[in-house]
N, C-alpha and C positions, 0 to 999 in steps of 0.2 A: 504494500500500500504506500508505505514511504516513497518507491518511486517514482510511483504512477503523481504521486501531488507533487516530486520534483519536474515533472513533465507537466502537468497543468500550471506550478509556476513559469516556468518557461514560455509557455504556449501564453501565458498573460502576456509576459514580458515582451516577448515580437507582436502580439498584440496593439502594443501600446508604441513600439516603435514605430510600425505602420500606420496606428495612424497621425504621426508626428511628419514622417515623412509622404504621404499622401496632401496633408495639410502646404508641405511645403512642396510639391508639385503641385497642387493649385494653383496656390502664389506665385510661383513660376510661371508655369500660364496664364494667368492674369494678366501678368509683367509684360509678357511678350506679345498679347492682343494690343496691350496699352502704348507699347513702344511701337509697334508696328504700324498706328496712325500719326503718330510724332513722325515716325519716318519717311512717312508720304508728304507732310508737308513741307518735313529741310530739304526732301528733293526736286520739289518745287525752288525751293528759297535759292539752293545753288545752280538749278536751271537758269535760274534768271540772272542769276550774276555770271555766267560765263554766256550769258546769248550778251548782255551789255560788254562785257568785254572784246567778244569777237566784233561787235561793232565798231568798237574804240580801235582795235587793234587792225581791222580791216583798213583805215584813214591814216595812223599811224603805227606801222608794226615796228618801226624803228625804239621804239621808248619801250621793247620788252627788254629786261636785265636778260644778260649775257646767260647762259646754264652751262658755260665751262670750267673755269678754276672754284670749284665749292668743297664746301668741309661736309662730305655725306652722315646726315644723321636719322637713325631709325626710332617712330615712335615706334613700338610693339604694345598691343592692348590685349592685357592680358584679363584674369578674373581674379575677384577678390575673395570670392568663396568658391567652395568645390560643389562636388555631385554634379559634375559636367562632362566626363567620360576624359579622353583625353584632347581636352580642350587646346589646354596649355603646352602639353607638349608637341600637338601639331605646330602651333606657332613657332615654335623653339628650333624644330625640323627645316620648317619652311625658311626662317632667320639663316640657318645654317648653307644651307644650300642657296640660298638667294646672295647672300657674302660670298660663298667660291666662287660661281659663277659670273659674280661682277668684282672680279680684284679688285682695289683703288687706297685709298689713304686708310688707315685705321680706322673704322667708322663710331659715332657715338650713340648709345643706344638709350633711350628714354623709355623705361619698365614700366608699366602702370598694373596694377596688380599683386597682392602679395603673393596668389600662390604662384605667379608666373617671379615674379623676381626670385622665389624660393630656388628654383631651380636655375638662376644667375645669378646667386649668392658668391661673391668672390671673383666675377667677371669683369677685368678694369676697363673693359669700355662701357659701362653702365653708369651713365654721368648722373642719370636721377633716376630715381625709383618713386613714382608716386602712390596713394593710395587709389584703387579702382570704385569706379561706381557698384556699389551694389544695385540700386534703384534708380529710374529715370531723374528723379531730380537733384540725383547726388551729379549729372552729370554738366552741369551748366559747371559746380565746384571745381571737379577735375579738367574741364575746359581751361578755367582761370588759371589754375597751376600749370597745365603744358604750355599755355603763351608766354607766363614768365619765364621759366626754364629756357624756352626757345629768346627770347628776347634776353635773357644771359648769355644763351651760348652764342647768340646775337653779337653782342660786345665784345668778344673774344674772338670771333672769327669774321673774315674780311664779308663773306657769300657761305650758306647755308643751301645743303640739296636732304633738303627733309622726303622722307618715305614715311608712309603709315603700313604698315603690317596687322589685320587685323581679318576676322571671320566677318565676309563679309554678307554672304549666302549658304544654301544648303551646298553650293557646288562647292565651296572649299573657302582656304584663305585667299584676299586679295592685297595688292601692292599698289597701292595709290601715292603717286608723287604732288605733294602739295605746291611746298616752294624749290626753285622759284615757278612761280606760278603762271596760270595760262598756254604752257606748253606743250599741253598734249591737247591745245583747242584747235578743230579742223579751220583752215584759212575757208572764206565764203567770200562771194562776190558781193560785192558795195550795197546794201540795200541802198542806199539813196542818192543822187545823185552830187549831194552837195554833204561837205563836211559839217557834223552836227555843234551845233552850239554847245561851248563849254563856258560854264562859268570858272572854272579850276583850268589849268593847263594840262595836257591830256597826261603830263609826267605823272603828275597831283595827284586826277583822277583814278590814275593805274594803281597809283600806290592806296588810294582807298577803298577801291576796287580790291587789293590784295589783301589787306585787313578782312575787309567781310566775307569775300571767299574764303579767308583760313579760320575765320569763324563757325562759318556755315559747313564748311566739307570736314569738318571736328566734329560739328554735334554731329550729324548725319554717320559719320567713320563710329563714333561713340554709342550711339545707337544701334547702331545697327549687330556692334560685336554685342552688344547687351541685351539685345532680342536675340540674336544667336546664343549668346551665351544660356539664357532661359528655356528655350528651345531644346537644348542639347539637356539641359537639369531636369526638363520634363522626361524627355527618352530614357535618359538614365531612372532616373525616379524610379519611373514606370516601372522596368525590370527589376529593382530595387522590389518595388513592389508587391511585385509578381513573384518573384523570390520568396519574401516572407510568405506571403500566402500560400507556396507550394508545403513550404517548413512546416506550418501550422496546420495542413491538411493531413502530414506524415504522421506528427504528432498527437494531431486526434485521432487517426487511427490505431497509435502507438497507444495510447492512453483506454481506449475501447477496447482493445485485445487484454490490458493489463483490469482494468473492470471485469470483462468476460472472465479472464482468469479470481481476480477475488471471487464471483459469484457463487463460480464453479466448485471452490474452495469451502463457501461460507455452505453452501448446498451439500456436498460431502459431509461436514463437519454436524448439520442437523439431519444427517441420517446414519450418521455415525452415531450421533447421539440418541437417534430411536430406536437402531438394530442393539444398541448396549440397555437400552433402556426396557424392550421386549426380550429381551433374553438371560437377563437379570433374576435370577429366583425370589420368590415372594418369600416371607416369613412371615408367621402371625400364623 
């Protein structure tokens, strides 16, 4: 009997884990419906800042900055909590192979994420390590922290060839070059005939134009590893799951045989005690 109720304690116990972690596959899906409308609208927002550009840049493509002598540096957006399968060491992979295959200067890598920096503990090109959004609105926070970082490493170097590395769909990781910026925009023929009125000189406008691009193509990069990252915590969950539930199916079974057997026990022992009790000599 002791061990059949060591096995019903048990069978509470993943019980109550499950539904701890069911509660947090919710939330995770929740997360990733919620982010997934945030996402359609900054792909609006930097829709339009690169169609205004390629206008600008159509009149004048002379005022795009050089993209030759730069300091390559990689943001890597990784996750701040687990149950994401291997999230973070895709990126880590992708990081690896993306550096062989583009030899160049020692590049500087900007970590966001604990458990991704966990596994670049000790890496000296890891010039910041920030903390990662858990939730949509931790991420406007970690926004502000990457521009300063970048606007440090800014001051110390002449031209900056920033990358993002991040999950950016179910198809896998992507590599998006931020700054310097504009340069992977298709040239388009003139929409107009005549060069368009600037109140700012087109140098001016470029340069504020690349402010709100590197705004807009962050939250958006941010986003999107953070519905991904959700997305992947649900899957995982799930099996997670599914798991306990198979465990707690064994063990009720396991617990029913161990029952069937006390029964079986307790039934022998009251016909033991009636074949002793009929066969017993009377006295008197």
């Amino acid at each position: 009997m002791t061990h059949r109720h060591d096995l019903e304690r048990q069978r509470h116990s993943l019980a109550e884990i499950r539904d701890i972690m069911d509660s947090m596959r919710t939330l995770a899906y929740m997360e990733s419906r919620k982010l997934s409308r945030f996402l359609d609208a900054q792909h609006a927002v930097v829709d339009s800042i690169e169609s205004a550009a390629m206008d600008l840049l159509g009149w004048y493509p002379d005022i795009l900055p050089d993209a030759g002598d730069t300091t390559p540096v990689y943001l890597v957006i990784g996750t701040e909590r687990g149950f994401c399968g291997d999230f973070n060491h895709a990126l880590l992979r992708s990081l690896q192979s993306t550096l062989q295959a583009q030899p160049s200067d020692e590049p500087l890598l900007i970590v966001t994420g604990r458990k991704l920096h966990s596994l670049l503990e000790g890496d000296a090109r890891v010039v910041s390590a920030l903390e990662g959004a858990s939730v949509a609105e931790e991420v406007t926070s970690l926004l502000g922290q990457m521009v300063s970082v970048l606007a440090t490493l800014q001051s110390k170097h002449d031209l900056l060839a920033v990358h993002c590395l991040y999950h950016g769909s179910d198809d896998g990781i992507a590599m998006q070059k931020l700054l310097p910026p504009f340069h992977h925009l298709p040239h388009r023929p003139l929409p107009f005939s005549h060069p368009p009125l600037l109140n700012l000189s087109p140098e001016a406008l470029l340069g504020e134009l690349t402010d709100r691009y590197l705004f807009a193509a962050l939250h958006g990069i941010l986003y999107a590893s953070l519905m991904m990252e959700n997305q992947r915590r649900v899957t995982h969950l799930e099996g997670a799951v599914q798991h306990l539930d198979d465990q707690a199916e064994d063990l009720v079974r396991k617990c029913n045989v161990l029952r069937q057997e006390e029964i079986i026990e307790e039934i022998e022992v009251i016909l033991l005690g009636a074949t002793d009790s009929v066969g017993s000599p009377r006295w008197g």
